[in-house]
GUFITOR-445315 format. One line per 4 residues: number of its first residue (from 1); their letters; for each residue x, y, z of C-alpha. Coordinates in nm, 4 decimals. Example, Ala and Ser with C-alpha at 12.3 -4.5 7.8 and 13.67 -1.06 7.14 Angstrom:
1 = AS = 1.2300/-0.4500/0.7800 | 1.3670/-0.1060/0.7140
This chain:
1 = XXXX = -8.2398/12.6417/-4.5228 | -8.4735/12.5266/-4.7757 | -8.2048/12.4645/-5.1106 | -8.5149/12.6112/-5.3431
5 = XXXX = -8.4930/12.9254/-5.1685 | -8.1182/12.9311/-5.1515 | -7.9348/13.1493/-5.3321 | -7.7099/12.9928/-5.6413
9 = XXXX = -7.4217/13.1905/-5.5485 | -7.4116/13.0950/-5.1619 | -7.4037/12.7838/-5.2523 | -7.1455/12.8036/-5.4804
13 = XXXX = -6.9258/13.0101/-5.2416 | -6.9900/12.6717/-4.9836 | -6.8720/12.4617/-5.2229 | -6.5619/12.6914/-5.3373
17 = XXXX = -6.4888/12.8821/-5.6612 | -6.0859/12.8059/-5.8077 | -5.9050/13.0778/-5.9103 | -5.9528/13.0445/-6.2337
21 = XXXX = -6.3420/13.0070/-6.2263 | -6.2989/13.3387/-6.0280 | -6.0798/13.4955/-6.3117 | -6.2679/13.3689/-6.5819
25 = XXXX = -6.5863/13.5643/-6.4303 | -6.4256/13.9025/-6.3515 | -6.2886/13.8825/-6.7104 | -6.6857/13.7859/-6.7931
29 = XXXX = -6.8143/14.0309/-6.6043 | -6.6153/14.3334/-6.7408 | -6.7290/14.2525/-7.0948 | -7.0537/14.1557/-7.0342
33 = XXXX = -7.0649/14.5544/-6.8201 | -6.9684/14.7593/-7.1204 | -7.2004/14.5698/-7.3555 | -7.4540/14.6528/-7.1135
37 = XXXX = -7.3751/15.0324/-7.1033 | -7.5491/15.1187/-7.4452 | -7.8248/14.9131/-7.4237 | -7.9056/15.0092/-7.0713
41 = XXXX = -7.8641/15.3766/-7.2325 | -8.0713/15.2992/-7.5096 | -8.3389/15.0955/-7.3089 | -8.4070/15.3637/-7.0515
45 = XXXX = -8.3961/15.6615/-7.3499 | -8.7114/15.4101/-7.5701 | -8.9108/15.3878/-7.3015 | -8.9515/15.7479/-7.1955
49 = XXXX = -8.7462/15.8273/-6.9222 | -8.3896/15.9940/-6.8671 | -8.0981/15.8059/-6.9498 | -7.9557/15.7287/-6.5852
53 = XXXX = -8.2025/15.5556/-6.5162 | -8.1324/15.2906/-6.7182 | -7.8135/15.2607/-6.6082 | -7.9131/15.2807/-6.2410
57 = XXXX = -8.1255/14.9733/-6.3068 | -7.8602/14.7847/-6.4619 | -7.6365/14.8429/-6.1926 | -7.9190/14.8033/-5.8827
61 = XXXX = -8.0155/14.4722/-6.0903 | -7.7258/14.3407/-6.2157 | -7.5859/14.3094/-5.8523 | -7.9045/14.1660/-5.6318
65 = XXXX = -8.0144/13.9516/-5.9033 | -7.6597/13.7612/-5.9027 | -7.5971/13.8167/-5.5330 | -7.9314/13.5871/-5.4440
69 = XXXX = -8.0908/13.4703/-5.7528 | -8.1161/13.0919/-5.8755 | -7.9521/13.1064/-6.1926 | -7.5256/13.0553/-6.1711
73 = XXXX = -7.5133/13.3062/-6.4977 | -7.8066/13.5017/-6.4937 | -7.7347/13.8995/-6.5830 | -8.0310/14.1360/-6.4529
77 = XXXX = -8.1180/14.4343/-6.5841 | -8.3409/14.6868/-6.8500 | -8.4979/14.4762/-7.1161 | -8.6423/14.5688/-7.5254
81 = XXXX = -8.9529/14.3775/-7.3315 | -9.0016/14.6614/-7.1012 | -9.0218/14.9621/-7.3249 | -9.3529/14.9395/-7.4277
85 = XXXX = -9.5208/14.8568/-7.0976 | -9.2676/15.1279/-6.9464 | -9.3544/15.3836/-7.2403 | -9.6982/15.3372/-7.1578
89 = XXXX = -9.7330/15.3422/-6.8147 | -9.4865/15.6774/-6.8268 | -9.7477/15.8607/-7.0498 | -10.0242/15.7329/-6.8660
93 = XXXX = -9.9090/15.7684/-6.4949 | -9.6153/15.9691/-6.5303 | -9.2911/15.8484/-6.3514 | -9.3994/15.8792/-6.0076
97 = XXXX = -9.6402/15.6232/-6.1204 | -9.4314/15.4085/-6.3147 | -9.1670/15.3991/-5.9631 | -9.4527/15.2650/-5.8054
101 = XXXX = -9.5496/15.0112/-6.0298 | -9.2381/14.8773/-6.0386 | -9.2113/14.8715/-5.6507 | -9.5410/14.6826/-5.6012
105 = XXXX = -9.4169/14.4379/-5.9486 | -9.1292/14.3582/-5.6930 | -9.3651/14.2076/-5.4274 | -9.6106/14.0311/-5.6603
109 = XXXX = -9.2519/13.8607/-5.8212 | -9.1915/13.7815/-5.4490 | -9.5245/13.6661/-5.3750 | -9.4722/13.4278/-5.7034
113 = XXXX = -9.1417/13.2879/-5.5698 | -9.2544/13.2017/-5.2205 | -9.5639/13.0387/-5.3803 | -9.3410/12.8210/-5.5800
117 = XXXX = -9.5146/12.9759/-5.9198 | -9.1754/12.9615/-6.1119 | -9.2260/12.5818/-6.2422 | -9.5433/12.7702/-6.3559
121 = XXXX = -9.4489/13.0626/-6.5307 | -9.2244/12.8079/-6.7579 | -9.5400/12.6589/-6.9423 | -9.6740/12.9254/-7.0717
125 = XXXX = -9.7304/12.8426/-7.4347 | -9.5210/12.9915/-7.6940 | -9.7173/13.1282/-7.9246 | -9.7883/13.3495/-7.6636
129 = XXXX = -9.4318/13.3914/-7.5985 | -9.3480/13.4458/-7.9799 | -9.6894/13.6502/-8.0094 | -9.6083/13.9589/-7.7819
133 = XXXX = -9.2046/13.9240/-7.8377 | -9.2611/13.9756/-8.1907 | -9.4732/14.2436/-8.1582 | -9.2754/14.4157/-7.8633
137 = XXXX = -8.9872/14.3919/-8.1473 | -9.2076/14.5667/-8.4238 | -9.3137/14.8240/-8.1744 | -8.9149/14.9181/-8.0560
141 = XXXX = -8.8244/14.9262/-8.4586 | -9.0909/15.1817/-8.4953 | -9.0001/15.3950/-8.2156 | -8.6228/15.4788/-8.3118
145 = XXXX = -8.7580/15.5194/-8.6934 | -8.7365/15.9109/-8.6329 | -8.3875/15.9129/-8.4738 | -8.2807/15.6061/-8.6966
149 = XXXX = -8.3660/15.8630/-8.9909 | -8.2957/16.2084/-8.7988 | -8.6419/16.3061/-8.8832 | -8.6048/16.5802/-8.6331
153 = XXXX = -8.9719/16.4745/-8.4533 | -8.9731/16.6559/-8.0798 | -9.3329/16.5014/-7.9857 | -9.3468/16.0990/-8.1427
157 = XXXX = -9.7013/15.9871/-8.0670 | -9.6982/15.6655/-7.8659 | -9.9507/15.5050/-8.0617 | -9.8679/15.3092/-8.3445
161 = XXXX = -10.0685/15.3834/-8.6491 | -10.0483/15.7729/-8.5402 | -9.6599/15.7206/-8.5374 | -9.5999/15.6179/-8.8670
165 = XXXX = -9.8916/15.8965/-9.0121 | -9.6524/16.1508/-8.8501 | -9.2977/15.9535/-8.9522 | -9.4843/15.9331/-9.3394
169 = XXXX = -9.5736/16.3271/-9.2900 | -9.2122/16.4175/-9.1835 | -8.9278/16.1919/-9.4579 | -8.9058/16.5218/-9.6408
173 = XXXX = -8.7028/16.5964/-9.3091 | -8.4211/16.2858/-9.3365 | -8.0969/16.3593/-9.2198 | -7.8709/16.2028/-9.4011
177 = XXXX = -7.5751/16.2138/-9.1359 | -7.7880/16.0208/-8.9053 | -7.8927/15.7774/-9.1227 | -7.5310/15.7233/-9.2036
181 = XXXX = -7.4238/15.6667/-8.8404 | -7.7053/15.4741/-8.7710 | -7.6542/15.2251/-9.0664 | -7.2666/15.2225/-8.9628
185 = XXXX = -7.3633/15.1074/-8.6028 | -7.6146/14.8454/-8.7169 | -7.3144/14.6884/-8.9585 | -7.0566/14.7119/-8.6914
189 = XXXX = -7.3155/14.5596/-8.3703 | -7.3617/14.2682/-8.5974 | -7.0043/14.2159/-8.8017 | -6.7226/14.3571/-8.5855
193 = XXXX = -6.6922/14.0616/-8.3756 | -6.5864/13.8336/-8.6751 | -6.2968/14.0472/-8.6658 | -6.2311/14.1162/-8.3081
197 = XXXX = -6.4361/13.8661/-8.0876 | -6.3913/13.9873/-7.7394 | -6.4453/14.3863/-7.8326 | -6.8836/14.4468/-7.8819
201 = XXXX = -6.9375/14.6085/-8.1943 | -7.2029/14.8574/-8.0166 | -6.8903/14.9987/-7.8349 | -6.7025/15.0368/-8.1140
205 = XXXX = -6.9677/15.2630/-8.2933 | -7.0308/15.4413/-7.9990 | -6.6817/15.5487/-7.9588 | -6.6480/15.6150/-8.3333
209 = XXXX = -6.9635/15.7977/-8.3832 | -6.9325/16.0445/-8.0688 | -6.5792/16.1109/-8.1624 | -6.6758/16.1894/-8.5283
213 = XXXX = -6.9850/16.4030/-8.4579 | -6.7981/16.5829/-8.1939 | -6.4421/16.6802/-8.3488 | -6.6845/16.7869/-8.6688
217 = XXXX = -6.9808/16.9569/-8.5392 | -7.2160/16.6959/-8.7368 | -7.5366/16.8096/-8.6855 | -7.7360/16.5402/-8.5621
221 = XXXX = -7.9429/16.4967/-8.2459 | -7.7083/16.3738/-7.8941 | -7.8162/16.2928/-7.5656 | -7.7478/16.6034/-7.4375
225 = XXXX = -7.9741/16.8066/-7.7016 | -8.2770/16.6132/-7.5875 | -8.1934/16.5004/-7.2186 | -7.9473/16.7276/-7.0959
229 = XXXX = -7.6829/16.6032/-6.8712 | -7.5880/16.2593/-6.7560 | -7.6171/16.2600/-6.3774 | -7.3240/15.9967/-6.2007
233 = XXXX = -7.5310/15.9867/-5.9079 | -7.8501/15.7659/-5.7566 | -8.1916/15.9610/-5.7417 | -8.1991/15.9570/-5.3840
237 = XXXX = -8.5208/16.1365/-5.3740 | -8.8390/16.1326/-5.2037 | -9.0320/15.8227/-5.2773 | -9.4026/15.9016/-5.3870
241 = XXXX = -9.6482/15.8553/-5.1581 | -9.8784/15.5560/-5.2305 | -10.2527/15.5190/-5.1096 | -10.5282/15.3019/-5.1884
245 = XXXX = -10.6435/15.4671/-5.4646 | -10.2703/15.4840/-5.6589 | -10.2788/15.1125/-5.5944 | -10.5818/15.0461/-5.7265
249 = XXXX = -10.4904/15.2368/-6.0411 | -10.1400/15.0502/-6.0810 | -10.2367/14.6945/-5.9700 | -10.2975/14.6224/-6.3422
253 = XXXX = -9.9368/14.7592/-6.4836 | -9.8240/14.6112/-6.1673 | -9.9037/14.2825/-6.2709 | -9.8242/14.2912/-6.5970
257 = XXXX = -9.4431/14.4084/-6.5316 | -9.4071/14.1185/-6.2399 | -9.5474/13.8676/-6.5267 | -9.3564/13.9762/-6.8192
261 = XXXX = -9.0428/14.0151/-6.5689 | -9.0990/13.6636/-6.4409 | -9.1661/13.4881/-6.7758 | -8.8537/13.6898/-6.9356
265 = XXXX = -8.6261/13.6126/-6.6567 | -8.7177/13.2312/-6.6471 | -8.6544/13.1829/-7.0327 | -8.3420/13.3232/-6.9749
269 = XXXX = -8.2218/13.1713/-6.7288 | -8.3867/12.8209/-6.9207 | -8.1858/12.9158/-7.1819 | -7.8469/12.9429/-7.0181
273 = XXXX = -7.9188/12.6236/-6.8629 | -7.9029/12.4249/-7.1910 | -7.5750/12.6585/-7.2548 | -7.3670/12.5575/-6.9285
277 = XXXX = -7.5840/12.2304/-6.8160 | -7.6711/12.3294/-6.5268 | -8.0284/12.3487/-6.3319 | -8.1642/12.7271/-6.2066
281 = XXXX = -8.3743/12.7813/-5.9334 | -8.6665/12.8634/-6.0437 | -8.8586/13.0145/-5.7336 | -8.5453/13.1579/-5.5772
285 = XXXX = -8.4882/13.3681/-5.9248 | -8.8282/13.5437/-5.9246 | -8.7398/13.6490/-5.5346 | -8.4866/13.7740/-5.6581
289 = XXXX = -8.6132/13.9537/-5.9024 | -8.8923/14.1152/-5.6999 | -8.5996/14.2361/-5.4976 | -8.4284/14.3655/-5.7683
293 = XXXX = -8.7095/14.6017/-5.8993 | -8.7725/14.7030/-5.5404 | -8.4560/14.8450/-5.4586 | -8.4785/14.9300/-5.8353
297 = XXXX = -8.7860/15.1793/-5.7920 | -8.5986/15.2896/-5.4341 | -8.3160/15.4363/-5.6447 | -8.4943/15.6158/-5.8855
301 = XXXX = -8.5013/15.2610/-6.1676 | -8.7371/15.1016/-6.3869 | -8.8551/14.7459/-6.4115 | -8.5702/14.4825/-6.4871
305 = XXXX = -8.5276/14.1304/-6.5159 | -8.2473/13.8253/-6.6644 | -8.1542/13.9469/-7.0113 | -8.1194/13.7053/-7.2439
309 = XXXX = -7.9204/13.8628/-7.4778 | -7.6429/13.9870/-7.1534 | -7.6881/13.6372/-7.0384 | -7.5929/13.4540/-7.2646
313 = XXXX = -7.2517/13.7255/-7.3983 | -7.1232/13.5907/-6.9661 | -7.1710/13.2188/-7.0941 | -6.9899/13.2931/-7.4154
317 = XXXX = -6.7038/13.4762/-7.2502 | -6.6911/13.2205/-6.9588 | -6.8444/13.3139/-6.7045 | -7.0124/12.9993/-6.4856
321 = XXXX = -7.0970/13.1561/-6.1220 | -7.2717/13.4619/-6.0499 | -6.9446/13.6650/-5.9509 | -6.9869/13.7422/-6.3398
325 = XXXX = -7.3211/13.9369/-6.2893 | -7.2023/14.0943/-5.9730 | -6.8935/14.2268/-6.1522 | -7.1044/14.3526/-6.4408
329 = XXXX = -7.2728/14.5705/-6.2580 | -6.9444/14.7169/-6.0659 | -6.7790/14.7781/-6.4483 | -7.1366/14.9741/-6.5124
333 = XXXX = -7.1079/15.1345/-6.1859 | -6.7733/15.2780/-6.2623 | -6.8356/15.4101/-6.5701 | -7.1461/15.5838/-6.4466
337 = XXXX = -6.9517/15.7558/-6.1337 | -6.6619/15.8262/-6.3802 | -6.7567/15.8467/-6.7458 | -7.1223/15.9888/-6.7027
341 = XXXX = -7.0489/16.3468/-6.8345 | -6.9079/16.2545/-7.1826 | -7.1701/16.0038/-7.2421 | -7.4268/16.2751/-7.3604
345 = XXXX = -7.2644/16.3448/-7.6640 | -7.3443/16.0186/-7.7860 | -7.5802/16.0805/-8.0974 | -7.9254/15.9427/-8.0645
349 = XXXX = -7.8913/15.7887/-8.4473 | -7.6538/15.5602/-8.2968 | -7.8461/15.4318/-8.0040 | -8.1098/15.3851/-8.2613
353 = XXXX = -7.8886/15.1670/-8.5110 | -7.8481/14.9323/-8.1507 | -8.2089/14.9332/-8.0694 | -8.2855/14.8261/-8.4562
357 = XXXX = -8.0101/14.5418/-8.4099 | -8.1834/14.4312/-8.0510 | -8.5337/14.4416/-8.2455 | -8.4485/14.2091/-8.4778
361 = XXXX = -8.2836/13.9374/-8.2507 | -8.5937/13.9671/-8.0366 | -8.8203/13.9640/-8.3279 | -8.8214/13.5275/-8.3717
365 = XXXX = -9.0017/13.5970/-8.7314 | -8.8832/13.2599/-8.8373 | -9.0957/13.0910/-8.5082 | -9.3458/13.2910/-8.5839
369 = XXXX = -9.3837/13.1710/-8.9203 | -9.3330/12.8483/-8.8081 | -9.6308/12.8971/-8.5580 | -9.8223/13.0312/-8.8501
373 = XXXX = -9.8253/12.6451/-9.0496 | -9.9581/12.4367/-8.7269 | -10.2350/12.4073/-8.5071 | -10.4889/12.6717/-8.5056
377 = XXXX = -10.5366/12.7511/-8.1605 | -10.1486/12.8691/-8.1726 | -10.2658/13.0473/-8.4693 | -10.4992/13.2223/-8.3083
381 = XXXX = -10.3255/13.3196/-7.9906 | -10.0261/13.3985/-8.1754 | -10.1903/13.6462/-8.4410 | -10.4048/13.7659/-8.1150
385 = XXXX = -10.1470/13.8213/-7.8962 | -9.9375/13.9808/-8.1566 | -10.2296/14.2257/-8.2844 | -10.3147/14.3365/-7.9160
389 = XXXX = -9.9922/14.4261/-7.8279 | -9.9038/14.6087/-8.1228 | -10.2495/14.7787/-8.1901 | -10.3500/14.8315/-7.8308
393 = XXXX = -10.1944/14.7587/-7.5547 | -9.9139/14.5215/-7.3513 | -10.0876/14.4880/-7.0729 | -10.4263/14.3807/-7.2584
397 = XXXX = -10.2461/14.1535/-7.5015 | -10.0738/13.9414/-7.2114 | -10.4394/13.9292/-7.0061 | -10.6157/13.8559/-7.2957
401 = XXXX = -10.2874/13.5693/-7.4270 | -10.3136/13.3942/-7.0631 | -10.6555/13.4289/-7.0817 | -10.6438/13.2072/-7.4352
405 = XXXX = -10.3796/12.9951/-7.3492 | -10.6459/12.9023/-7.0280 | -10.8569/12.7865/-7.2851 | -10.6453/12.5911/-7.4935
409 = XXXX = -10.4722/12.4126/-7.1794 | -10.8778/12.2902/-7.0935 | -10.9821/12.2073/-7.4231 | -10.6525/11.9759/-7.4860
413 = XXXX = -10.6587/11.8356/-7.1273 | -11.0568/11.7828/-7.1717 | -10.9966/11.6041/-7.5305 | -10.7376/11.3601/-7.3362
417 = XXXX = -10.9754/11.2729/-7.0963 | -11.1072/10.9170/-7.2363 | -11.3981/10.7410/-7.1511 | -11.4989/10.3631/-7.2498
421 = XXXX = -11.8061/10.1329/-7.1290 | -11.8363/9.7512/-7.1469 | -12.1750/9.5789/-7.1515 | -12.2232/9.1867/-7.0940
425 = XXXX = -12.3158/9.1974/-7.4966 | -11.9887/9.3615/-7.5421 | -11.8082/9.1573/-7.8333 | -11.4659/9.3511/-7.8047
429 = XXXX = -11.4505/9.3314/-7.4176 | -11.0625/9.2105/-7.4212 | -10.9462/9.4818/-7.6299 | -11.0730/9.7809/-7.4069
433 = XXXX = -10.9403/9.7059/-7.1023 | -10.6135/9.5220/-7.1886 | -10.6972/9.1954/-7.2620 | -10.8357/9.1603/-6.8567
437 = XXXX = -11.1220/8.9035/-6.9782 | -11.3794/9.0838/-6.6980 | -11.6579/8.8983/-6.6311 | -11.9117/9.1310/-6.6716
441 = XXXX = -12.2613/9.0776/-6.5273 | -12.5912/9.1047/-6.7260 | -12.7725/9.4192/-6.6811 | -12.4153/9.5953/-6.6006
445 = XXXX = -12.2045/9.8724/-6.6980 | -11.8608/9.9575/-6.6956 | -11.7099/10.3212/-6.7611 | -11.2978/10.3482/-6.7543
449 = XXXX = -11.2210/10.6816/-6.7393 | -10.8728/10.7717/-6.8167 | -10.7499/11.1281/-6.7406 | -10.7340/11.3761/-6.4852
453 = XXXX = -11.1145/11.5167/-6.4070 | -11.0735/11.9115/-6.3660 | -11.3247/12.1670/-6.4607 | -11.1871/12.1522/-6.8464
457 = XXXX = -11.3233/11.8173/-6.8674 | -11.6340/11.7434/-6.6236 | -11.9219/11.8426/-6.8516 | -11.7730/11.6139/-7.1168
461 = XXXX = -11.7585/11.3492/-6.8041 | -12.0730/11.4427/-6.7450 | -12.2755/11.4065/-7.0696 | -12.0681/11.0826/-7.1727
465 = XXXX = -12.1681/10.8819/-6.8825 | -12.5967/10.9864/-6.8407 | -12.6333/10.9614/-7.1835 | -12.6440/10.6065/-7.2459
469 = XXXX = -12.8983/10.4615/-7.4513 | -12.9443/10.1335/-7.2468 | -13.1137/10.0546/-6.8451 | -12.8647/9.8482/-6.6567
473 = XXXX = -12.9413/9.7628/-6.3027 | -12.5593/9.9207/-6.2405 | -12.2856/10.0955/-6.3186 | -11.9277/10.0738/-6.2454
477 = XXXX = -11.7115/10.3545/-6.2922 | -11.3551/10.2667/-6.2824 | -11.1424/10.5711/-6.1890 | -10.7877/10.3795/-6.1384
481 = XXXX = -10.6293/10.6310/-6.4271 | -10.7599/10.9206/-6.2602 | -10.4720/11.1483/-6.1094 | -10.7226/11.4153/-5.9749
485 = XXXX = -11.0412/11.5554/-5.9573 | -11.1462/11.9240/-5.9124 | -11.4019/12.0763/-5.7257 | -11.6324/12.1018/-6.0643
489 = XXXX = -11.5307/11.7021/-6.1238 | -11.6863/11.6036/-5.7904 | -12.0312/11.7710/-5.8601 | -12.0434/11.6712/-6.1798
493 = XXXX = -11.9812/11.2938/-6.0327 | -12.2064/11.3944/-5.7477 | -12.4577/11.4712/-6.0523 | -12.3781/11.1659/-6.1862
497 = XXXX = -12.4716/10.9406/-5.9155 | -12.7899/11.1341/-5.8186 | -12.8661/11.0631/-6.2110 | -12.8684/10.7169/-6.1882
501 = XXXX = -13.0002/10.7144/-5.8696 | -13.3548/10.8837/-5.9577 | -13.3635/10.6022/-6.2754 | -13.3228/10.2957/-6.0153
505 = XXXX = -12.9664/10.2320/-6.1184 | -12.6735/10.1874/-5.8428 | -12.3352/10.3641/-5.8781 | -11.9948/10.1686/-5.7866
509 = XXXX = -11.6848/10.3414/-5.7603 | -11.3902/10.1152/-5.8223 | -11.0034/10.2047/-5.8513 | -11.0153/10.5217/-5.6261
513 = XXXX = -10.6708/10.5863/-5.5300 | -10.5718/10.7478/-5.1345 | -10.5496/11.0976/-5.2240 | -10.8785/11.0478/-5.3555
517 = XXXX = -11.0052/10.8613/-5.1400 | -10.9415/11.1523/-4.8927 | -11.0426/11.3837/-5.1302 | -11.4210/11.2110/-5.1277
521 = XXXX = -11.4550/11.2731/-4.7488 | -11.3549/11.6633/-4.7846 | -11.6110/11.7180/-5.0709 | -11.8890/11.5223/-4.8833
525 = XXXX = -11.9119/11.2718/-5.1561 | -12.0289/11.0166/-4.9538 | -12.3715/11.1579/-4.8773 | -12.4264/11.0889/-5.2204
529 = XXXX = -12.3036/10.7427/-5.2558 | -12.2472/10.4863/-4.9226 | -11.8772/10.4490/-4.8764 | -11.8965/10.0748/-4.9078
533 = XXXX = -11.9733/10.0910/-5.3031 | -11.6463/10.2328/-5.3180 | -11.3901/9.9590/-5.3386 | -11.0496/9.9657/-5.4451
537 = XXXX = -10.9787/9.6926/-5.7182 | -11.2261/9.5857/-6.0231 | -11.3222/9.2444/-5.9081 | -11.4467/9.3586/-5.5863
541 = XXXX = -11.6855/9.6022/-5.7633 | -11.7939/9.3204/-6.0533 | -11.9031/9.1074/-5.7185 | -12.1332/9.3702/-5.5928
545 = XXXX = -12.2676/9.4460/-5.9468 | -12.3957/9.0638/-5.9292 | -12.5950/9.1022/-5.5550 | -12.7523/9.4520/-5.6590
């Protein structure tokens, strides 16, 4: 088998995990699972759906995505990315629609993998990154603003301008309790662990709040006011049916939930990398993945994907193979088949003091500023990117962000692309081409081009070379720093060539390496120019200059 498209665990298990690797992880893994609990609560409750289902997804995830992903410490599961694209696509589509986005977001992150796209997802630029994380961070702060406060709101209007009119029109209705509970949790999620670092602080103020508001009838908001009861069973029901015309519809969320999922779970698996020192798998992770939110949508899920946050709580706590992940999701498992029914008196202000404390890790403000004082393409994709997402639309904001960063990526590979000539009158001949001394003929030309020549930078290729000023009898073009050329780089050569040709003026090709060379007979090249003016070294090409 292929070691890309291995998973990290099977190897591992080859190789042989010591007993106290293997304790290390369960230990890990048990933490790591009731750290997981609230957030997967809290996750599933932001973006619209019934609480189960976040935990479903953290178990379903957690498991596959360690059993046969590429990362040694990866934890899978709900993400603070998600609940916007989830929130919409749930008031949009509904949740039939949303299961089947997140089923067809599993094949297009499988379709990724086996197309070896992971090395890819890893360069998208960070502004972009920082843009939409920042904003995805804003947009979670403002959604638990009315349980955060106990504002008492039944129907919180998903967009944001609208929500804050109706949060302004409502803060005669504050609840004091909640806002005491939900300050309480945000001080203990952050400080407890100074005191006590192996117990989570969110625990602790779950256990203390639900006790408090249930031995003395405080009269705040719970899960079971506004959901009902917990189920401790999978949602083994019918599957929606899915035709042409539903696919059609969801290819768009579809996509955006495989790219956010793939981009998320690379950076965190990146990240725990540089933690443990170790190399993931890039390709293998997003199969994974895919197969994660498959089985996912199956069991009645949402979208998942690595959690940076979880991810990096296993590292801290020791955890180095994926037994960790795989364990986390058995803890969460338990708890769900045995603790479900008492989790829905769990008030709401407290799930919203952890969903503050999770917006402001994600929120990178101080990248972002940093972002904010360099170049101004970042600027602008960052402030775009940001605006979209916040203003609009997820889904729009990452289109529109790749569709930016496309730009950016051509106009900076199209600025390196350098081009220099040498003329016989030439008086600083050594110094462009490193001190070679050429010889070159009267009535000749030579063009270096340095750089790869895609479609970014052909029409600058283009215009550099037929606009010269002077009538040589021929021109060299020396291509031995050329990596590549696109299909748009060989017409514009082709263009080139028939240029010269109408003025009287021969072409040489010099420095063409194999691939190119094979590349020339697949794009017909030589009907343009005869195969013999393309020689491989400089000399050879000076030579025929002098005959022409």
């Amino acid at each position: 088998m292929n070691t890309e498209f291995t998973p990290k665990l099977f190897s591992l298990l080859k190789g042989g995990i010591s007993k106290e690797t293997l304790s290390k992880d369960i230990i890990s893994g048990s933490i790591v699972g009731i750290v997981a609990l609230p957030l997967a609560i809290a996750f599933a409750i932001a973006s619209g759906v019934s609480p189960e289902k976040g935990l479903i997804t953290a178990i379903i995830a957690g498991i596959i995505i360690s059993a046969f992903g590429g990362s040694r410490v990866q934890i899978g599961g709900p993400t603070g990315a998600f609940i916007v694209i989830v929130y919409g696509i749930v008031q949009e589509f509904g949740l039939s629609g949303l299961t089947i986005a997140t089923f067809m977001a599993g094949f297009i992150l499988i379709g990724f993998g086996l197309a070896k796209l992971g090395n890819l997802l890893k360069f998208i630029p960070y502004s972009l990154i920082v843009g939409f994380t920042s904003a995805i961070a804003l947009i979670i702060l403002s959604s638990q603003v009315n349980d955060f406060l106990g504002l008492g709101v039944k129907e919180v209007p998903s967009d944001f301008l609208e929500k804050w009119t109706v949060y302004f029109q409502n803060f005669s209705h504050i609840n004091g309790y909640a806002i005491a509970i939900a300050v309480g949790t945000v001080l203990l999620t952050l400080f407890f662990q100074k005191w006590i670092a192996k117990v989570p602080g969110s625990i602790v103020a779950i256990l203390l709040s639900t006790i408090a508001v249930s031995v003395f009838d405080i009269p705040v908001d719970t899960i079971a006011s506004n959901f009902g009861e917990i189920p401790n069973q999978f949602d083994f029901s019918s599957f929606p049916s899915i035709d042409f015309e539903t696919v059609k519809s969801l290819i768009q969320p579809a996509f955006a939930i495989a790219l956010l999922g793939g981009i998320e779970s690379l950076l965190s698996a990146v990240v725990s990398d540089s933690m443990i020192g170790g190399k993931h798998r890039s390709n293998m992770e997003l199969v994974a993945q895919g197969t994660a939110n498959i089985f996912s949508a199956l069991l009645g899920g949402i979208p998942a994907t690595g959690a940076i946050a979880r991810t990096a709580t296993n590292v801290k706590n020791g955890g180095r193979t994926p037994i960790a992940g795989i364990v986390h999701g058995l803890v969460l498992l338990a708890i769900m088949l045995l603790f479900a029914p008492y989790a829905k008196l769990i008030p709401l202000s407290c799930l919203a003091g952890i969903l503050v404390v999770v917006a402001y890790h994600m929120s990178e403000w101080r990248q972002f500023v940093s972002i904010l004082k360099g170049n101004r393409m970042d600027i602008i994709i960052l402030l775009t990117t940001f605006l979209l997402t916040v203003l609009f639309d997820l889904i729009i904001a990452i289109e529109v962000g790749v569709v930016l960063a496309s730009f950016l990526f051509m106009k900076r590979m199209s600025e390196s692309v350098q081009i220099q000539n040498i003329t016989y009158e030439s008086q600083e001949a050594e110094q462009l081409f490193e001190n070679e001394n050429l010889a070159i003929p009267k009535n000749v030309v030579l063009y270096e081009i340095n750089g790869p020549l895609f479609f970014g930078a052909a029409r600058q290729f283009q215009e550099t070379i037929t606009q010269t000023h002077i009538q040589p009898k021929a021109v060299i073009i020396r291509m031995r720093y050329v990596p590549l050329i696109d299909a748009t780089g060989f017409q514009g050569l082709k263009e080139i060539i028939k240029t010269f040709k109408s003025k009287g003026i021969q072409v040489i090709i010099s420095g063409v390496n194999d691939g190119l060379e094979k590349d020339f007979e697949k794009f017909n090249l030589y009907e343009t120019i005869p195969k013999e003016l393309v020689v491989k070294d400089i000399q050879a090409a000076l030579k025929k200059a002098e005959i022409i």
